[in-house]
C-alpha positions, -999 to +999 in steps of 0.1 A: +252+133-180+235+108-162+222+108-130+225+072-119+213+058-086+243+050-065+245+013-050+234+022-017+203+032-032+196+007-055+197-018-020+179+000-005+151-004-031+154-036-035+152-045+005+121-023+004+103-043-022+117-077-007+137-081-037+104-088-056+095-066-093+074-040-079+044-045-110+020-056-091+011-081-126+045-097-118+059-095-087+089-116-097+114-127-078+147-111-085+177-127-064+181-162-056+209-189-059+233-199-092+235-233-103+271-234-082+257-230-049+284-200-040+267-175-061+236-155-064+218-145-093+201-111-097+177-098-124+165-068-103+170-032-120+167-001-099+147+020-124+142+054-125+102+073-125+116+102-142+145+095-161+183+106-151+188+127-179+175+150-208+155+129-228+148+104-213+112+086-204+092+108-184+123+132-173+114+162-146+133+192-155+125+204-125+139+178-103+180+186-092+204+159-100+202+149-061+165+146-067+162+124-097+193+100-080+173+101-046+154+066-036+121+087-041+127+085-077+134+052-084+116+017-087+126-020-082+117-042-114+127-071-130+147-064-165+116-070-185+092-050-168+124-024-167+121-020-201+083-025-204+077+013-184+100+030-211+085+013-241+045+032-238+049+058-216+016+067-219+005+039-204+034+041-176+032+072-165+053+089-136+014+088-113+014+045-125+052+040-110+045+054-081+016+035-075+032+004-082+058+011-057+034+022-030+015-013-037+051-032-035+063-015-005+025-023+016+029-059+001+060-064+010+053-055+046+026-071+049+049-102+042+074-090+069+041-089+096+035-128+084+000-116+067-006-134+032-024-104+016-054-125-005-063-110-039-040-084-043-031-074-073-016-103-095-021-109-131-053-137-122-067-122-091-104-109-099-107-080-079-079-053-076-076-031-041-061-001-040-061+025-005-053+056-006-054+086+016-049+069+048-044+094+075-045+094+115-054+121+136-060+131+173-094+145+175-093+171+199-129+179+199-129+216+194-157+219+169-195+223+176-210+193+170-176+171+174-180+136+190-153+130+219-148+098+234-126+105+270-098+075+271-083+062+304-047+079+300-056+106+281-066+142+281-091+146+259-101+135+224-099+100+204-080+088+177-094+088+140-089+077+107-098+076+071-088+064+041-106+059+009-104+025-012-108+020-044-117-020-057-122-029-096-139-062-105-120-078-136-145-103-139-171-104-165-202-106-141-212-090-111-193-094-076-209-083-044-186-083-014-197-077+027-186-082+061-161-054+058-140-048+079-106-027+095-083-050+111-057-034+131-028-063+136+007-065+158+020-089+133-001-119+131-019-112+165-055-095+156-059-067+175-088-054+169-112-061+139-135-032+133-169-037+118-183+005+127-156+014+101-185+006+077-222+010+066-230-027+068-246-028+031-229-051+006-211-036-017-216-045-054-189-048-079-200-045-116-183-061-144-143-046-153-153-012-136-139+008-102-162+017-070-150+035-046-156+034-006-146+061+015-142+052+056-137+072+084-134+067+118-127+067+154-103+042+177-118+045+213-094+023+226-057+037+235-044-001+238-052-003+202-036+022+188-005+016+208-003-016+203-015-022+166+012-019+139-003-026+107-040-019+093-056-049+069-088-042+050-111-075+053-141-085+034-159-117+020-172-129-014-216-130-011-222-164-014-188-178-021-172-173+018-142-163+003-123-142+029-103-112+011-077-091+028-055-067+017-027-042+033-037-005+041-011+009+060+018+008+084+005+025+119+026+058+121+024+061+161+044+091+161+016+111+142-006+114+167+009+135+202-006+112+228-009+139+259-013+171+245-041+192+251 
């Protein structure tokens, strides 16, 4: 028995992705208008990481029916790129589909904020951007050695973050890439852009291989944070002026207790 997504679900996965094939080589459109102008076409599937039954491409024993019909386990593709998971799966892995929706879901939101995210991850871009590990915290300063910055408003400590990206050149010569920077955005208004985020030193991209920049730190401004909704990561090409950006994050305001002690 299968345990297929119900069509509540397979909306909802298809709203989250903006009704676009969540590969980020593709990207596809999936809905738009019939050649009658009453009628809309779809080519979206609602495809599942592990598979709904016994057998099946990358199927979780472990998972309970509930589980494996949840929209957790499922993905929003076109019909080809459906099929294209199941056909080498281990090249599509369970860990690959999950990053693919991740990347669909910050796109896509990025989108909704009116932010064109530059160089993202299409099939010609040259440099792919990946973040992970983005987390925000209230540092309450309890530790020896711990840097507190007091903010009008609150009690004590400041808000941090970190998150650690990963960028691959594709090219077949060298890329170097500076000027990082966090920008912190309430939709297209630029909060704050955030150059201390970084070490200042370019940051050099050999040939078809990943390097990886960890960041972490501290927002010392409480109008910031509350206002900010979404984080961009910001860069330029050496020599080329080619400004990059790419999503990060949707601000999670909720995760950090403003007044406690």
């Amino acid at each position: 028995m299968r345990d297929n997504f119900r069509t509540k679900i397979k909306q909802l996965l298809a709203r989250r992705v903006g009704f676009r094939c969540s590969n980020p080589k593709c990207r596809k459109a999936t809905s738009g208008p019939d050649s009658t102008g009453t009628m809309s076409v779809s080519i979206g599937v609602a495809a599942h990481i592990a598979a709904a039954s016994d057998g099946g491409p990358r199927f979780d024993g472990e998972l309970t029916p509930e589980e494996r019909m949840s929209a957790v386990n499922g993905i929003w593709l076109c019909q080809t790129c459906a099929k294209l998971i199941d056909s080498d799966l281990t090249k599509y892995t369970r860990e690959v589909l999950i990053d693919w929706k991740e990347t669909a879901e910050h796109l896509a939101a990025a989108d909704l904020q009116g932010i064109t995210a530059s160089k993202s991850t299409d099939s010609d871009t040259s440099i792919t951007f990946r973040a992970e590990d983005w987390s925000m915290w209230k540092n309450r300063g309890n530790l020896p050695g711990d840097s507190v910055v007091i903010i009008d408003g609150w009690k004590r400590g400041d808000v941090r973050y970190s998150v650690r990206f990963r960028l691959r050149n594709n090219l077949a010569h060298e890329e170097v890439l500076h000027r990082f920077r966090m920008e912190f955005m309430d939709g297209p208004n630029l909060v704050l852009s955030d150059e201390y985020a970084f070490d200042g030193d370019d940051v050099i991209l050999p040939p078809r291989k990943w390097v990886t920049i960890d960041v972490c730190c501290g927002l010392h401004d409480f109008n910031v944070f509350q206002r900010a909704k979404f984080v961009l990561c910001k860069a330029e090409v050496l020599g080329e002026g080619e400004i990059l950006r790419w999503p990060v994050a949707e601000i999670d305001h909720a995760s950090v207790n403003f007044h406690a002690d």
